[in-house]
C-alpha positions in Angstrom: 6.6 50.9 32.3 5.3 47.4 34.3 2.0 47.6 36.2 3.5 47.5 39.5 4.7 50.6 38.9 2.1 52.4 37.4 0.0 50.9 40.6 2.3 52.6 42.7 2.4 55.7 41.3 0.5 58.9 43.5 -3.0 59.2 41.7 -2.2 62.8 40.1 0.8 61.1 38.0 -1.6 58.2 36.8 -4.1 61.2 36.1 -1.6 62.6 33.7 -0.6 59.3 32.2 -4.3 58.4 31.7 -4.7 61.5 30.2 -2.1 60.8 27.3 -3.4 56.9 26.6 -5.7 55.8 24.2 -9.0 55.0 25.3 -9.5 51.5 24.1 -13.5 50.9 25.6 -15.7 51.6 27.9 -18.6 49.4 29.8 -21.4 50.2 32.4 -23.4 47.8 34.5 -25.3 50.4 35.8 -23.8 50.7 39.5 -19.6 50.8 38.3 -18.0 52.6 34.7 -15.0 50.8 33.9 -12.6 52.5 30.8 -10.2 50.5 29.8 -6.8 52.8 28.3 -4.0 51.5 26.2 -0.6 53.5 27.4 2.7 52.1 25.7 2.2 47.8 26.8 -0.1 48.7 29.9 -3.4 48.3 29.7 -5.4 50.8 32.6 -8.4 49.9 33.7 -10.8 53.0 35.2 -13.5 52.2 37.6 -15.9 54.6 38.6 -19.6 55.6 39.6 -21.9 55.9 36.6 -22.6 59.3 37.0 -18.7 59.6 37.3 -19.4 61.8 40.4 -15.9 59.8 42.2 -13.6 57.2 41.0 -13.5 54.0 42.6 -9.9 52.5 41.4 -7.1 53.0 39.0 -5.5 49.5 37.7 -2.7 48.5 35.6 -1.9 45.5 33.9 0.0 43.9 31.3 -1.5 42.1 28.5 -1.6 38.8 30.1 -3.2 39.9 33.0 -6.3 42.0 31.4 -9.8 41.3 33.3 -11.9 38.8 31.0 -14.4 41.6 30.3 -12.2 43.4 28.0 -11.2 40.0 25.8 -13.1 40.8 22.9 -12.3 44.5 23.0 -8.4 43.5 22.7 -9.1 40.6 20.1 -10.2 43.0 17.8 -8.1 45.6 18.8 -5.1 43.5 17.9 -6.6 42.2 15.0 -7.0 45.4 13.3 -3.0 46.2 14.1 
């Protein structure tokens, strides 16, 4: 599956989707959560409110797209593979 269409998907099927990935890590800076899930060759990127009271987004990408803050949590990730 690419990213855009994951991103396109209606939220309840990335729900299910998100539920069947592998959590890969999980940062706070104390106003936003982000997870960041492993599902197949997309990477899925949670963002929500610390409390995780309401989600703020649900983003896809592919391995050469990944935000910066999850670098070292994929180094070693794919090191260990």
């Amino acid at each position: 599956m690419f990213s855009e269409k994951f991103n396109s998907l209606p939220d309840i099927e990335k729900h299910q989707l998100i539920y069947d990935a592998e959590k890969l890590d999980e940062l706070s800076d104390g106003f936003t959560r982000f997870a960041l899930y492993k599902l197949g060759d997309l990477f899925i990127e949670v963002k929500s409110s610390p409390d995780r009271v309401y989600r703020k987004s649900i983003q896809a990408f592919e391995l050469k797209d990944i935000p910066l803050i999850y670098s070292s949590c994929i180094i070693c990730r794919l090191g260990a593979m």
